[in-house]
Residue, then its C-alpha position, 0 to 999 in steps of 0.5 A: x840406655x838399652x845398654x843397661x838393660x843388657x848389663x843388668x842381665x848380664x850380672x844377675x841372669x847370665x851363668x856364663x856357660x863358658x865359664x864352667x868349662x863343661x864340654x860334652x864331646x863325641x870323640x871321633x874313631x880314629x882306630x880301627x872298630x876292633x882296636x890297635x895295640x903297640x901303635x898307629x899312625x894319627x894324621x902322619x904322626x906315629x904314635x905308641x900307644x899307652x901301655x903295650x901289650x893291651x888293645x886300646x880303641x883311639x880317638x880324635x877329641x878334637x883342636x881346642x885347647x886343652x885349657x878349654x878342657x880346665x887342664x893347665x897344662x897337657x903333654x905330647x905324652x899319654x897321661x890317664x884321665x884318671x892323672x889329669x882329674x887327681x892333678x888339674x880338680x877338672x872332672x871328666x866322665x866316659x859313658x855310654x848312650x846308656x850312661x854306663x861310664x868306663x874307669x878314668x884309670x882305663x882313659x888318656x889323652x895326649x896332644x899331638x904336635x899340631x895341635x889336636x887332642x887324641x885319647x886312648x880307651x883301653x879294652x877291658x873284658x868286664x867295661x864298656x866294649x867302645x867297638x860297639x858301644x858310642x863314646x862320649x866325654x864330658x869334662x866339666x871344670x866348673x866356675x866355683x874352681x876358680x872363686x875365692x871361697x875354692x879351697x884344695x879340700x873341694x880339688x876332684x879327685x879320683x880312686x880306682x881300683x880293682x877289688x883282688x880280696x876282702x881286705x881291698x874290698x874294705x879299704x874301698x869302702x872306707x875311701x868312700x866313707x871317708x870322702x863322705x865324712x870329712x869332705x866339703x862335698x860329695x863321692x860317687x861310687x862305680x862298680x863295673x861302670x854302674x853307680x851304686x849310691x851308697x857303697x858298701x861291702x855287699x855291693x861288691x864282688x871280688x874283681x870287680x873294679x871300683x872307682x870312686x869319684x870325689x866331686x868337691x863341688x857338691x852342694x847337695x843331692x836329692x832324690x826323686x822318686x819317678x812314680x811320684x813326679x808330675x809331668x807336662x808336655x814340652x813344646x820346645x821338645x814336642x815330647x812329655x816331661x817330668x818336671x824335678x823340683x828340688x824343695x826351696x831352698x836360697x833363692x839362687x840360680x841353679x843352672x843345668x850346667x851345675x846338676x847332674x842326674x844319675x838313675x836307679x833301681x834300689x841302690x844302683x843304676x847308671x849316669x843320665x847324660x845330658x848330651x841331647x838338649x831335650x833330655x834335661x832342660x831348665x825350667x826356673x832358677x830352681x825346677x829342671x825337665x827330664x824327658x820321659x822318653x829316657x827313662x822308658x829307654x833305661x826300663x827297656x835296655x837296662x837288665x831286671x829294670x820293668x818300670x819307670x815306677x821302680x826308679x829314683x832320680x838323684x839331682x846332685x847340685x854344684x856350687x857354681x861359683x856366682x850365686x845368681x840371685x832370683x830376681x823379678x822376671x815377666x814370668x813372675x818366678x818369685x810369686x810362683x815361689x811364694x808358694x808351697x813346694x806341692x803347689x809350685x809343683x802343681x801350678x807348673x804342670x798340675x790341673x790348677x796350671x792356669x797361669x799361662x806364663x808358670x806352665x813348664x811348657x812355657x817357663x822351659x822356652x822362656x827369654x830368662x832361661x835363654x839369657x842363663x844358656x846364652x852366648x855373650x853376643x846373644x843377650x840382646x835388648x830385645x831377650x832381656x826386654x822380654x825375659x823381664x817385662x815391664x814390672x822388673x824393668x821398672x823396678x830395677x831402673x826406676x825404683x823409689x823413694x829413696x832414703x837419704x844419707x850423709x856422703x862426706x858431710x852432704x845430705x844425698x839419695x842415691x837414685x836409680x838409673x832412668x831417674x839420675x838422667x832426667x827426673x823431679x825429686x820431691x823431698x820428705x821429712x822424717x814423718x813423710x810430709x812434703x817438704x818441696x820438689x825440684x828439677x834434676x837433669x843430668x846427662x847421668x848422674x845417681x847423686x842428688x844433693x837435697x835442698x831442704x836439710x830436713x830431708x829423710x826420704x825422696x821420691x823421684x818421678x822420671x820427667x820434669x814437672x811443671x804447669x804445663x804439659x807436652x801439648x801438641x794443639x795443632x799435631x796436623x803434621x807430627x812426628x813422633x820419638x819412638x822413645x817417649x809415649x803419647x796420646x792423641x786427641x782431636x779438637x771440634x772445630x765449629x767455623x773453623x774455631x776450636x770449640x775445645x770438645x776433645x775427643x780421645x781417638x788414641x789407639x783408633x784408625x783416626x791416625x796411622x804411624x809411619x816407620x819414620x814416626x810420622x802421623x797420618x790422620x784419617x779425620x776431616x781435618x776441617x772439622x777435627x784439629x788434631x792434638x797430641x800429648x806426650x809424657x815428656x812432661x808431667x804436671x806439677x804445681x803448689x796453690x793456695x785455696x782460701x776456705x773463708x766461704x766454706x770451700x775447698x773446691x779447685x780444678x785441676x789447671x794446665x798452663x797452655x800455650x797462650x799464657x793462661x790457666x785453663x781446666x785441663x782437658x786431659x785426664x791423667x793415669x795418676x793425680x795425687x794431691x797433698x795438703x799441708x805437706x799431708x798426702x790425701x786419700x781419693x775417695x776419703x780425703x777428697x771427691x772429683x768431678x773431672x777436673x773438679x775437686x772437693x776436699x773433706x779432710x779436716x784432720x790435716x788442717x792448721x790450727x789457728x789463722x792458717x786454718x782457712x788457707x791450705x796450701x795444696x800440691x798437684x800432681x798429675x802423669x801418665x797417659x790414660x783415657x780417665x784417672x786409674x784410681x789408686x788401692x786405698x784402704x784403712x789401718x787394720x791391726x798394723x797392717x796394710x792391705x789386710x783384706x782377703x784379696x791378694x794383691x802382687x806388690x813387690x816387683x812394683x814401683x809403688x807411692x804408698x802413704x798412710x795417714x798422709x805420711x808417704x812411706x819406704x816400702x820397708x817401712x810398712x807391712x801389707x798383709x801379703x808380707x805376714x799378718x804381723x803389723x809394725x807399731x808405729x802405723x796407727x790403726x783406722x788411719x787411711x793408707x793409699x797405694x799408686x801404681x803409676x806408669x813409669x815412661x821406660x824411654x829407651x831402656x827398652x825394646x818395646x814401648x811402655x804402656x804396651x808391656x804396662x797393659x801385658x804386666x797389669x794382666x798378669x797382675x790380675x790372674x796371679x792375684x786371683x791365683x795367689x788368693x786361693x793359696x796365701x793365708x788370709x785373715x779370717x776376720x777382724x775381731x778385735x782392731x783397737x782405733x784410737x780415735x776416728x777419722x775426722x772429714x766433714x760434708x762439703x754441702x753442710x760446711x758450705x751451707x754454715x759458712x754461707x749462713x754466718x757469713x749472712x751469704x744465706x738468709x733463711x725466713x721463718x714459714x708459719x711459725x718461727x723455727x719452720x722452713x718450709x719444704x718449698x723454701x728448702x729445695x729452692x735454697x739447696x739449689x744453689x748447693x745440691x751440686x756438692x752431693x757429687x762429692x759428699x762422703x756420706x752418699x760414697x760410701x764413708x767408711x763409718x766404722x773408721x771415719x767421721x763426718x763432721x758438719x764443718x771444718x772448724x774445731x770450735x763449736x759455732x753458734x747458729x740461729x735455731x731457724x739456721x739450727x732448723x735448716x741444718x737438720x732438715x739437711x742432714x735428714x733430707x740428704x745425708x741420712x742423719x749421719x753427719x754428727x751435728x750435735x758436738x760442733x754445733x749449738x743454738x745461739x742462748 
């Protein structure tokens, strides 16, 4: 699927220069450097030249066709540049190395028989003298001309004149004020070839020739003023640059093919060319570099100009005709622009530029602005693998939940594309609890049809899940399938028998990868069995636990190849276990000892006969040396994450529950989104967020967890970033909580199931209701394992939980020398706060 990668870059990057039609071209001399008047010979064509009696300078433009130029239609016939802009909309400018532009009234071209364009420039005293001068050209047609929203209003146009008296002087002035005032877009002024900004009357002198240039294409026009811009230094260039950041504005792609720079001193100057590609370069969608070279050349060569710090730049943006969207890059341009306009300006080329990949010298020469400039046979695989990196990718291809909805009477979710091929759906109801889970595979299909009627949301997960994993238990020859991702363990051989003591040797020289994907192991193969695991395959299976005897402990078990259940060996990147339907929280639901886990929750057991017979889901993926734990955290004020820790969220593929409900991403607010919570989240209820690892097969260049590990990086330095940036709540003063979080201590529950069920006799010592110290430790032997996993001693939120002393609802009667011992726990072990007084009682 490494196609889709390319076609996604293509409809949401990719400014398809060609499209523009924006030629910068230096004409070739033809005539000789003084000139010709009435005619000459142009490659064994005799030609007249435009109007006699004038001296004109002629000039090869060149064989492409004159539609690459924008024009429609061109005869074998001078017709002045000023003629083709009025009748084709294509803008066309003659310059100098200056950027001092010649009247289009005093240009034209023709085509010649064979093919080739030639112009004529017309030697004026008071314009350009192109004998000494270089020429340039830049036609520009630009892609908005031929979108539906083009209107003859946006046509170019062009207006020159010379300025014989006051009267004409005026109209000239009223032209560009009228273009101004009733006009989509935007004029420009030339008095002599130089820009004046603002046109009026005192800026011209009689005889002067005025032209002016109405763009219909402009979308707005800013200003800079250069004493005042940050600059960096350029590593493409070599040279120090200015950095130009418009203040935001739509998130949409403004490509350097849709600006124009003109330079000024007050309110006149002179076009700033961009036929050297050092000169201006793209550096987000949104921030362009100008090199500091050209404008010290204008300070030198430009009469009256004696600083840089005297000057402005005017950025005049085009509409372009595609609107490209911001979207989520490896470079992360959409956290950069959560930022103020000062400091997306300082984080690019100021003293806090600490983000390597948000340094304009690295954003200038980076694979997302590569892919806007590039060729079509230029948008690879591999450029688009690194222009959008692991985090992008994911989302785009394998982004979910999914909401469901009615498509010709039939409940579906409409899924992304690495999940429509090969994934396990599991289905929600409207309050987020787990209805089932269920195979989907397809040579490709987004269309999944829900099996439970009650279905409101999914969440695909890419691979097929099941009780078994892709396990390789004698990989002493192996190959691997470059596509998937694996992790390589070895197994302890004593007498040539497994003795099932793995280690983990992934990522060390106890094996090589050949070219072809064969394993060479560097171990004693008589001493270690290799084993490798793949992410083919996840692990995925619903079980009963009975909780009669005050238990609510199970393994995490793998289905292997000789057909039995066994602890699984390998830790997974991400467990996640439901209960009742209800997702739980790791170290608030539930505690683990690899693969051990005990659960605590007591809010989501059944009432009535079901209450001791939960009904758990396990689900287990990734490949990782031990399970990452997911963020987690309590309801605050309606809001989720709301800490004083920013944490990157919105280019993540990212399971979030709150109160064992899972929720849409946009059903939820995080504190990064705004401190205004939603309603229907209810504070003190416990919220998890899991960033599992999604394998991208063949979507991409480069493997998975390899990009994973670059992204996660990045991750971490743009939250330390962003924390000092993005407002943050400066306390908690007032979060109303309904009603307290409800778990209980496994090693109390089970010592009272064990008591009641006459599983725990106790003899009074010395007088009737006294348990000595001696008998004490002797019967807590048998259950001191469980303080690995009591909510009190990790850390228990207590200002959001309470920990009861057993997982029923009623309150149990105890013998007071049972009544004894519960207390000498809950002070020995437990420090007196597990409430013991509400739920249980001595016996009358």
């Amino acid at each position: 699927m490494g196609n889709w990668l390319v076609a996604h870059a293509q409809t949401n990057i990719w400014c398809k220069p060609s499209n523009d039609r924006r030629w910068i071209v230096k004409p070739g001399r033809l005539s000789a450097p003084e000139g010709e008047t009435f005619g000459m010979e142009v490659q064994r064509y005799s030609i007249r030249l435009p109007e006699k009696g004038k001296w004109f300078h002629v000039f090869q433009l060149g064989a492409f066709t004159y539609r690459e130029l924008g024009i429609s239609d061109l005869s074998d016939k001078w017709v002045s540049f000023k003629d083709v802009v009025n009748t084709f909309g294509t803008l066309i400018t003659v310059y100098n190395d200056l950027g001092r532009t010649l009247p289009l009234n005093y240009c034209w071209m023709r085509k010649q028989p064979n093919g080739n364009v030639i112009m004529a420039v017309e030697r004026v005293g008071s314009q350009v003298d192109f004998s000494v001068e270089s020429l340039y050209v830049r036609f520009y047609d630009g892609a908005f001309r031929h979108s539906p929203e083009y209107t003859e209003a946006h046509k170019s146009q062009v207006y020159g004149q010379i300025v014989s008296n006051v009267a004409v002087r005026q109209t000239v002035v009223n032209k560009f004020n009228g273009y101004r005032n009733n006009y989509p877009g935007e004029p420009s002024a030339y008095v002599n070839g130089y820009e004046v900004d603002i046109l009026t009357t005192a800026d011209i002198a009689l005889w002067d020739y005025v032209e002016i240039v109405y763009d219909g294409l402009v979308e707005s026009i800013e200003y800079f003023d250069v004493s005042k811009l940050s600059t960096f230094t350029s590593e493409l260039d070599g040279t120090r640059k200015y950095l130009v950041h418009p203040e935001k504005q739509i998130d949409t792609i403004h490509f350097i093919n849709d600006i124009d720079f003109s330079v000024l001193k007050d309110n006149r100057g002179v076009f700033f060319h961009q036929h050297m590609s050092n000169s201006v370069r793209q550096v987000t969608h949104n921030d362009y570099s100008v090199g500091t070279f050209r404008l010290n050349e204008y300070v030198v060569k430009m009469d009256g100009w004696n600083s840089t710090k005297e000057l402005t730049l005017k950025l005049v943006i085009r509409r372009s005709g595609m609107d490209k969207p911001l979207i989520f890059t490896h470079n992360r341009i959409q956290e950069l622009y959560k930022l103020k306009d000062a400091e997306i300006v300082s984080a690019i080329c100021g003293i806090n530029s600490v983000v390597e990949e948000w340094r304009g010298s690295v954003l200038e020469q980076s694979s997302y602005n590569r892919i806007m400039a590039a060729s079509y046979g230029n948008i690879t695989n591999e450029l688009c693998t690194d222009a959008y990196g692991y985090n992008a990718v994911s989302k785009y291809v394998a982004d979910t939940p999914n909401k469901t909805e009615l498509d010709a009477g039939v409940l579906v979710a409409f899924i992304a594309p690495l999940l429509a091929r090969n994934c396990t759906v599991y289905e929600y109801d409207i309050d987020g609890l787990l209805l089932g889970y269920y195979n989907h595979t397809s040579d490709y299909n987004s269309r999944y049809v829900c099996r439970n009627a009650a279905a409101a949301m999914v969440e695909c997960i890419e691979g097929q899940g099941g009780v078994g994993l892709d396990v390789t238990w004698d990989a002493t020859t192996f190959k691997v399938d470059l596509k998937n991702n694996y992790r390589f363990y070895t197994n302890l051989l004593l007498s040539g028998e497994e003795a099932d003591v793995f280690e983990d040797v992934t990522g060390t020289d106890a094996y090589t990868v050949g070219f072809d994907g064969a394993i060479t192991w560097n171990v004693d193969l008589s001493r270690r069995r290799p084993v490798v695991v793949s992410d083919v395959k996840f692990l995925t299976y619903g079980l009963e636990i009975p909780m009669t005897d005050g238990h609510a402990k199970f393994s995490i078990d793998l289905w292997e190849d000789d057909n039995k259940y066994a602890p699984m060996q390998f830790q997974p990147e991400t467990m996640e276990i439901w209960m009742n339907g209800r997702a739980l929280v790791p170290d608030i639901d539930y505690y683990y000892k690899w693969p051990q886990v005990v659960v605590c929750n007591k809010e989501y057991l059944e009432d009535g006969a079901n209450r001791h017979k939960p009904w758990f889901d396990i689900r287990c993926r990734g490949l990782a040396d031990k399970v990452r734990p997911p963020k987690v955290g309590f309801v605050v004020n309606g809001l989720l994450s709301n800490d004083t820790y920013f944490d990157v969220k919105d280019d993540k593929v990212i399971q979030i529950t709150v109160g064992g409900s899972v929720r849409h991403r946009e059903d939820v607010v995080f504190r990064e989104d705004g401190n205004v919570g939603i309603s229907d989240v209810v504070n003190g209820r416990p919220w998890m967020v899991n960033d599992a690892t999604i394998p991208l097969r063949d979507i991409v260049s480069k493997n998975t967890y390899s990009m994973r590990d670059v992204s996660r990086d990045l991750d971490k330095r743009i939250n330390a970033y962003l924390n000092n940036f993005i407002p943050t709540p400066t306390g908690i003063e007032f979060n109303p909580i309904p009603n307290l979080y409800k778990l209980f201590s496994p090693i109390m529950n089970k010592v009272i199931h064990d008591m009641i069920n006459g599983d725990l006799a106790l003899s009074a010592d010395d007088d009737l209701y006294y348990i000595s110290t001696s008998q004490f430790d002797k019967v807590m032997l048998e259950y001191v394992y469980l303080l690995d996993y009591e909510p009190i001693l990790l850390g228990a939120d207590l200002r959001y939980v309470i920990v009861h002393p057993h997982d029923g609802l009623d309150v149990i009667d105890l013998t007071p020398l049972q009544m004894a011992m519960i207390d000498r726990l809950n002070d020995r072990y437990l420090a007196n706060k597990v409430i013991i007084n509400k739920l249980l009682q001595i016996k009358a």
